[in-house]
C-alpha positions in Angstrom: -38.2 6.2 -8.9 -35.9 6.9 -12.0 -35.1 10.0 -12.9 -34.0 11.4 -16.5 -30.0 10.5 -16.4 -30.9 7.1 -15.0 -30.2 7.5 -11.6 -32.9 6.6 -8.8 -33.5 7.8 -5.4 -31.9 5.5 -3.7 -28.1 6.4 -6.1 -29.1 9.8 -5.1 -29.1 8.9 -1.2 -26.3 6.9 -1.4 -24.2 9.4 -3.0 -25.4 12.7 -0.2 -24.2 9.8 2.4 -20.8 8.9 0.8 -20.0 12.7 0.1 -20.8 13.3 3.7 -18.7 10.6 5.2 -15.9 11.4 3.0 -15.7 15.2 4.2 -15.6 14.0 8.1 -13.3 11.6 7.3 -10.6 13.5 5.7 -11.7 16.9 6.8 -13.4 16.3 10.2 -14.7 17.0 12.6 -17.2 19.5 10.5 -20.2 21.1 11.5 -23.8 20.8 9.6 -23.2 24.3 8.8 -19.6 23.7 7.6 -20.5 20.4 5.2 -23.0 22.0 3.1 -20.5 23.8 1.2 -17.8 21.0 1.9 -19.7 18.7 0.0 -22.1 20.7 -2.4 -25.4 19.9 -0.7 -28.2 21.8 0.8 -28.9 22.4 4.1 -31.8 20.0 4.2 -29.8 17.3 2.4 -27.4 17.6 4.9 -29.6 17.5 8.2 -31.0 14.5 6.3 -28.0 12.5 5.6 -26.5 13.3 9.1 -29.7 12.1 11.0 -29.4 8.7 9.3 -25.6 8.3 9.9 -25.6 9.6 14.0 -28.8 7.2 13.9 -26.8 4.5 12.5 -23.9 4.8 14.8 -22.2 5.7 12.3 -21.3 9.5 12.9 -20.9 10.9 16.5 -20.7 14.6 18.3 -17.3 15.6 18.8 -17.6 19.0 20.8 -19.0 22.5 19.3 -17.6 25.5 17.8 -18.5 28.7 18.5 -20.2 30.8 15.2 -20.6 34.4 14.7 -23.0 35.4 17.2 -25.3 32.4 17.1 -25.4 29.1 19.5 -22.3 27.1 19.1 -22.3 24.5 16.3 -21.8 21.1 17.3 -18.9 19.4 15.3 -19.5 15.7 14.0 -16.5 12.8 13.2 -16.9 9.8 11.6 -17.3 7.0 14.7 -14.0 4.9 14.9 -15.9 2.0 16.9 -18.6 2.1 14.2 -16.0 -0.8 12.2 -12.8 -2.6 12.1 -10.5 -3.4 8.8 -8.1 -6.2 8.3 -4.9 -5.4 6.2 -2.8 -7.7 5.2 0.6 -7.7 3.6 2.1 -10.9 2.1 5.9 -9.5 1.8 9.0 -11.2 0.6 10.1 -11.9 4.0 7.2 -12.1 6.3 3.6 -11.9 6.1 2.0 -8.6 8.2 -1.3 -8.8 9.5 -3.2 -5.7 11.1 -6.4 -4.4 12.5 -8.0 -1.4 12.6 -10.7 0.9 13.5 -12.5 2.5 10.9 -10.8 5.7 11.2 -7.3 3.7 10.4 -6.1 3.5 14.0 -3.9 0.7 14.6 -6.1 -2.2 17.4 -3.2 -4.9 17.3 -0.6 -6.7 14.8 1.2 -9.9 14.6 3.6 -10.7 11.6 4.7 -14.1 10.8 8.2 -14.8 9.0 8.4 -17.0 5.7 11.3 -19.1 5.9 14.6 -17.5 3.8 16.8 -20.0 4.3 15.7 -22.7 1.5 17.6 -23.4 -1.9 14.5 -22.6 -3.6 12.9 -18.9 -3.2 9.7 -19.9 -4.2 9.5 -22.1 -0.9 8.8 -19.6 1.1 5.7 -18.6 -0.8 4.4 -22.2 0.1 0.8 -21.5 -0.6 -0.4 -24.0 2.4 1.8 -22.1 4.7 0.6 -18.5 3.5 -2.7 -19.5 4.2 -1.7 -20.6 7.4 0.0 -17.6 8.5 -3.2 -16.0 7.2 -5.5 -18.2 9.5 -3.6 -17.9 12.5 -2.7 -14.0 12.4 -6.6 -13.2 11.7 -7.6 -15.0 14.6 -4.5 -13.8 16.5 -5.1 -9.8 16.1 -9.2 -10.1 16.5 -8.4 -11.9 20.1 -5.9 -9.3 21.2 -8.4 -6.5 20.6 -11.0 -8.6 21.7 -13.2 -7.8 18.6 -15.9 -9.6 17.1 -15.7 -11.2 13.7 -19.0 -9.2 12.7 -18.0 -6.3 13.5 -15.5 -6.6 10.1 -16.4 -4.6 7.2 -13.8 -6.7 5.4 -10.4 -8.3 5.0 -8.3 -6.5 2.7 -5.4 -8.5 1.4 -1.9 -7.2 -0.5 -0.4 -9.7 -2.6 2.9 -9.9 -4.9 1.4 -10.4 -8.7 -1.7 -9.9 -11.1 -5.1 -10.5 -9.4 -7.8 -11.7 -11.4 -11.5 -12.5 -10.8 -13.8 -15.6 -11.5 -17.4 -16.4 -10.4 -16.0 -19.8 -8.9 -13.3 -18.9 -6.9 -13.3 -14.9 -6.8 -9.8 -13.8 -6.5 -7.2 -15.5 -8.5 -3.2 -14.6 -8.1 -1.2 -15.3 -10.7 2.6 -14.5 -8.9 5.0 -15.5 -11.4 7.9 -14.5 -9.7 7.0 -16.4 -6.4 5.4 -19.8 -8.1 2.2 -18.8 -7.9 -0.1 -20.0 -10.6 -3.5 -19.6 -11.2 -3.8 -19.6 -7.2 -7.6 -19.1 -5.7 -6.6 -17.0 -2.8 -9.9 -16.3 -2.4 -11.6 -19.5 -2.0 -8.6 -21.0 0.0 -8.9 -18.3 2.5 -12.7 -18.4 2.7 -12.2 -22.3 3.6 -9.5 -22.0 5.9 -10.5 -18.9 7.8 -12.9 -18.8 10.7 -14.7 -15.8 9.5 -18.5 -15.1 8.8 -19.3 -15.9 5.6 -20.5 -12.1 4.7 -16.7 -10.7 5.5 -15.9 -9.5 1.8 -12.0 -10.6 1.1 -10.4 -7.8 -0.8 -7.2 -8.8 -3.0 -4.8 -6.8 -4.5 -1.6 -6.1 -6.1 1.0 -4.7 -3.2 2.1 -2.0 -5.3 -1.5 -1.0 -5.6 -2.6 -0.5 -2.1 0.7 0.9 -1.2 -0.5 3.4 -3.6 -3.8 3.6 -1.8 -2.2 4.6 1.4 -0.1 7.2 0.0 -2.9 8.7 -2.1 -5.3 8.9 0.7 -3.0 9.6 3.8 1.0 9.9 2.9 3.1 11.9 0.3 0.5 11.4 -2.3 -2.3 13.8 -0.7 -3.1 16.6 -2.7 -1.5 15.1 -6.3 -3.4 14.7 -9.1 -1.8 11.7 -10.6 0.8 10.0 -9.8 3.0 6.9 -10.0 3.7 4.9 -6.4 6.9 2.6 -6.7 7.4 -0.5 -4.8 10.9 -1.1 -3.8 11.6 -4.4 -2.2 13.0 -7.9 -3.3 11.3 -7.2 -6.4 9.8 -3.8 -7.9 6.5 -3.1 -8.9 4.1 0.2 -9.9 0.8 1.8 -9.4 -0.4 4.3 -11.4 -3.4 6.8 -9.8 -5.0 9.2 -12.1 -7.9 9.5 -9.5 -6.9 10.9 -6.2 -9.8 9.1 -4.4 -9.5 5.8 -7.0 -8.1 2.7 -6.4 -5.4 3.3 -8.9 -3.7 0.4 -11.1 -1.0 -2.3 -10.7 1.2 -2.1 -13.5 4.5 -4.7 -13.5 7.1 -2.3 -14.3 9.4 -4.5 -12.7 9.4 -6.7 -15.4 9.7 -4.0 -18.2 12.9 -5.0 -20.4 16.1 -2.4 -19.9 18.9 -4.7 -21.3 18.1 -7.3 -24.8 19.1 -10.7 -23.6 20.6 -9.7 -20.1 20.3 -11.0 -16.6 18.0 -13.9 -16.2 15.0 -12.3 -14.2 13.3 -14.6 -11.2 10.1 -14.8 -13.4 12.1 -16.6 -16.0 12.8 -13.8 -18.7 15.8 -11.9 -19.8 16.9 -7.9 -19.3 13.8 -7.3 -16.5 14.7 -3.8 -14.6 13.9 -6.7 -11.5 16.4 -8.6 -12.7 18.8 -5.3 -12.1 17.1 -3.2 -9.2 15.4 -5.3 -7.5 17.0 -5.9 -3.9 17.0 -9.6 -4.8 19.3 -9.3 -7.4 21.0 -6.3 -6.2 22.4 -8.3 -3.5 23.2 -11.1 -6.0 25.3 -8.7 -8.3 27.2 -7.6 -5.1 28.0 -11.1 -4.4 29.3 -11.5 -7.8 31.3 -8.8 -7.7 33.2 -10.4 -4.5 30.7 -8.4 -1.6 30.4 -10.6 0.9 26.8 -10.5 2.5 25.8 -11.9 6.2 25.5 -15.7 6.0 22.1 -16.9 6.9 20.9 -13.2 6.3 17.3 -12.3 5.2 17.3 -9.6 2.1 16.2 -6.8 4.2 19.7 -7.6 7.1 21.8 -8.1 3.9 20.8 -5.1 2.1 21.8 -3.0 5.7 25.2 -4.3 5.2 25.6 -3.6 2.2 24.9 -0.1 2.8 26.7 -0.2 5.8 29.4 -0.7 3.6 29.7 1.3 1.0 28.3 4.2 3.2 30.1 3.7 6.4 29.0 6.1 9.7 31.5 8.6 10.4 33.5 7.8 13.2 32.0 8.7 16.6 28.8 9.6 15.1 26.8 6.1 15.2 25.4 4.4 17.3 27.8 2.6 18.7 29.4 -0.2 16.7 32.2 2.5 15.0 35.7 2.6 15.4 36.4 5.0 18.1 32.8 4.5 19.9 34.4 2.0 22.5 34.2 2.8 26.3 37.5 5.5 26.4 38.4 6.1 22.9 38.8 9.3 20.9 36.4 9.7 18.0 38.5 12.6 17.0 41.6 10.5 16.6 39.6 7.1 15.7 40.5 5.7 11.9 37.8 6.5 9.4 36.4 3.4 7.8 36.8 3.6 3.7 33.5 2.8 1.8 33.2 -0.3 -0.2 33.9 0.3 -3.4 32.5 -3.1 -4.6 29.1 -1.8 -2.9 29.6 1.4 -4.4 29.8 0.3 -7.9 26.8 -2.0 -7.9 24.4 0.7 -6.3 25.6 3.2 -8.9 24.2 0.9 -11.7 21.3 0.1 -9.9 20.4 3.8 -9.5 21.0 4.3 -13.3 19.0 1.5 -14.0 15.8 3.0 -11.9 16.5 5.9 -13.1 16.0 4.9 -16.8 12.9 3.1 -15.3 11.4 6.1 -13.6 12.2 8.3 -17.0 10.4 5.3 -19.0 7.1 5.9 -16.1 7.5 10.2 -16.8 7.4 9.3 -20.6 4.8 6.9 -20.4 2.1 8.3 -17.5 3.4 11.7 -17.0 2.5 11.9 -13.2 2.5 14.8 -11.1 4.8 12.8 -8.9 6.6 9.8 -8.2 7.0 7.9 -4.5 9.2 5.7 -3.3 7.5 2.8 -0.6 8.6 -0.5 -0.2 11.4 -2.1 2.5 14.3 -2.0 0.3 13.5 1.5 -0.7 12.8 3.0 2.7 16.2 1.7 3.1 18.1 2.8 0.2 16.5 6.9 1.3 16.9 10.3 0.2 20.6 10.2 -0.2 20.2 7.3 -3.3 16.9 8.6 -4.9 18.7 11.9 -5.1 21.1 10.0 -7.7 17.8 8.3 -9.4 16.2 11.0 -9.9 19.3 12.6 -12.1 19.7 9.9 -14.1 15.4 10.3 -14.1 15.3 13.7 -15.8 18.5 12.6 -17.8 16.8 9.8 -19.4 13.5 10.7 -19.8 11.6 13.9 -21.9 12.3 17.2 -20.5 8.3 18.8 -20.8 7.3 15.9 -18.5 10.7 15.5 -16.6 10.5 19.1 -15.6 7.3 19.0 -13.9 7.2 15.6 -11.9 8.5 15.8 -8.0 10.1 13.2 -7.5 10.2 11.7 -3.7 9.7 9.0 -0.5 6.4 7.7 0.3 5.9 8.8 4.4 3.7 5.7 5.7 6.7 3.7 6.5 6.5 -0.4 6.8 3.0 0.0 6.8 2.1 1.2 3.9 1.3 -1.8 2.1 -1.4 -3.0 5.1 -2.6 0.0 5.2 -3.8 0.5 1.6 -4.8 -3.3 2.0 -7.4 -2.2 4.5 -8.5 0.6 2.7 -9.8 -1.5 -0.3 -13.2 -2.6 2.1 -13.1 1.1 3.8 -13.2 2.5 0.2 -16.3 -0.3 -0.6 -18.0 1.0 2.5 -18.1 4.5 1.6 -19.2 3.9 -2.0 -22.2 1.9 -0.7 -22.9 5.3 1.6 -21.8 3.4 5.1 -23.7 0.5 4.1 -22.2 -2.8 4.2 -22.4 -5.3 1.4 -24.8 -7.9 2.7 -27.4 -5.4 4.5 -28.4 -4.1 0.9 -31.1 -5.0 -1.8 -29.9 -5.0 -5.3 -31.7 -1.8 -5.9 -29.6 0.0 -3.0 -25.7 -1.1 -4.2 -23.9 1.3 -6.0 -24.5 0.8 -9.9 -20.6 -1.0 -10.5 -22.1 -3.6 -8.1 -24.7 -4.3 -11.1 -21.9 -4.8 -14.1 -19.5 -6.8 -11.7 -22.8 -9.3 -11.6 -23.4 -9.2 -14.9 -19.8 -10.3 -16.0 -19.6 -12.7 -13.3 -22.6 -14.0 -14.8 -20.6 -14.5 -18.2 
């Protein structure tokens, strides 16, 4: 049955079930009484829509309340064993794969390193051995948790470059800066993995589903819009106008700050990547006569670094300071000097993301703007303080004045995370369905213009 907007029945269902789910996931548990005005429907719509989902396995009891002098209401949760979620982080330095239940709980991990040590960076983004490490880790973290394959509501995957789609291979990665061209992630992994053939693979830009997780469980909660930067070897953007969206990938990193300046690693000139990125922040220090660890990965190089030019006080580390040794003296111990080779290149590299933030306040005006990523989890509070001046220096004052400016809180784990949150989100549009249990009359109506473009 259609009704006069276009809608049928069945988009009407789907919708009551993905506005109920939503409201015990991020607001649960709820009672029936408590989600009729939580989510806008009636009474009956909700008894309705709850009956199906606790049939389904889907939603489960989780105690009772007591109400104002009627029986207690019985509080409902969204069931964690009711599905699992691959995420899947394909980093500068390692690959990250994790599991989880469908209320984001961690079920196991394993991480396998790509090699650092080769003349050539884009060696390590060996697409044969990525789809190895891939292979190997899936099977790895669904035999530690002992789950089944079919209990997977998908595999979502965060990747470093633009993602594209065609009807042959589905997801296509084009990752300049790593070598990657034209590369059908998709398909490879589909061929290579030992999964059922209805897993959906879900591939993304990194930035993007860092900005996922932060949107829908970190520093991002409660924002409007905002802008979620990705601070590691390179640097990358996603802008989120939707709270509950999936946002977009932009590559700020490669947005030119200097006319014909440093050589960028995706072959340009002047990139802010080719200036802020930890990549080449560490290869300015080195030019400059900083001498980083040899053999060092980015992320044990970048620690000295800022071991350097921000050395512990004495006596208050961990350990490894002068005057921490069995029987000495902090009081009296030498105080180490900062670096003031170090020094210098992080001041221009906090100008230069600061002119890059001020160029994302004049461009998206966002409510706020995050910091995720290794290199900037490193970096902290103490140097985005200094970006952020040169931020409101640089940019308009209307929009400078009213953007917070700030660290993303999910950690090293932001970018799997969001990565498993791109088949959770799926799963909730379709109203708790998965993908291959519905008719083409029952998927959400996007499903219907993805097909039809496809089909093009």
């Amino acid at each position: 049955m259609t009704m006069r907007n276009g809608r049928t029945v069945r988009d009407l269902r789907r919708e009551n079930r993905t506005a109920v789910l939503q409201r015990l996931y991020f607001d649960g548990p709820l009672s029936r009484f408590s989600l009729g005005p939580a989510t806008g429907l009636s009474s009956g719509s909700v008894s309705n829509v709850v009956a199906e989902l606790v049939a389904e396995g889907l939603v489960e009891e989780a105690g009772s309340v007591d109400s104002a002098g009627g029986r207690p209401r019985t509080l409902l949760r969204v069931s964690p064993d009711s599905g699992c979620m691959i995420g899947v982080d394909v980093g500068e330095t390692r690959v990250r794969i994790e599991l989880f239940d469908l209320t984001l709980t961690e079920l196991a991990r394993t991480e396998r390193p790509l090699a650092v040590d080769s003349a050539d960076p884009h060696d390590r983004y060996e697409v044969g051995v990525v789809v190895g490490h891939l292979r190997e880790g899936i099977a790895e973290v669904l035999r530690t948790a002992d789950v089944p394959a079919e209990r997977l509501l998908g595999v979502g995957v965060g990747v470093p470059g633009i993602v594209a789609r065609t009807p042959e291979d589905g997801a296509v990665v084009h990752g300049q800066t790593i070598g990657w061209d034209a590369v059908p992630l998709e398909r490879l992994l589909r061929e290579s993995v030992d999964l059922p053939a209805s897993v959906p693979y879900w591939i993304d830009n990194g930035a993007k589903t860092l900005g996922q997780a932060e949107m829908w469980f970190g520093a991002g909660r409660g924002a409007r819009s905002a802008v979620v930067v990705l601070f590691g070897s390179g640097v990358g953007a996603c802008v989120v106008d939707d709270p509950m969206g999936p946002g977009r990938a932009i590559e700020w990193g490669h947005l030119t700050v200097r006319v014909r300046g440093r050589r960028c690693r995706c072959g340009a000139q002047g990139c802010l990547e080719a200036y802020a990125g930890a990549e080449a922040l560490l290869e300015r220090w080195r030019e400059a006569g900083g001498v980083p660890p040899a053999g060092a990965d980015e992320e044990t190089a970048l620690t000295a670094m800022l071991a350097a030019a921000y050395p512990a006080e004495p006596g208050t580390g961990p350990g490894t300071e002068p005057g921490t040794e069995p029987g000495a003296d902090p009081g009296t111990a030498p105080r180490t000097e900062p670096d003031a080779t170090a020094l210098a290149v992080l001041a221009e590299t906090a100008e230069y993301l600061g002119a890059g933030f001020a160029d994302l306040i004049n461009l998206f005006q966002p409510e706020r703007i995050l910091v995720g990523g290794w290199a900037g989890l490193q970096l902290g509070t103490r140097f985005l303080e200094t970006v952020s001046g040169y931020a409101k220096q640089y940019a308009l004052s209307y929009p400078a004045a009213r953007v917070a400016i700030g660290m993303g809180t999910l950690g090293p784990d932001a970018v799997t995370v969001g990565a498993a949150i791109l088949p959770l989100a799926d799963f909730f549009a379709r109203g708790g369905r998965r993908a291959e249990t519905e008719t083409v009359e029952e998927q959400p109506a996007w499903a219907s213009t993805v097909r039809d473009r496809e089909a093009h």
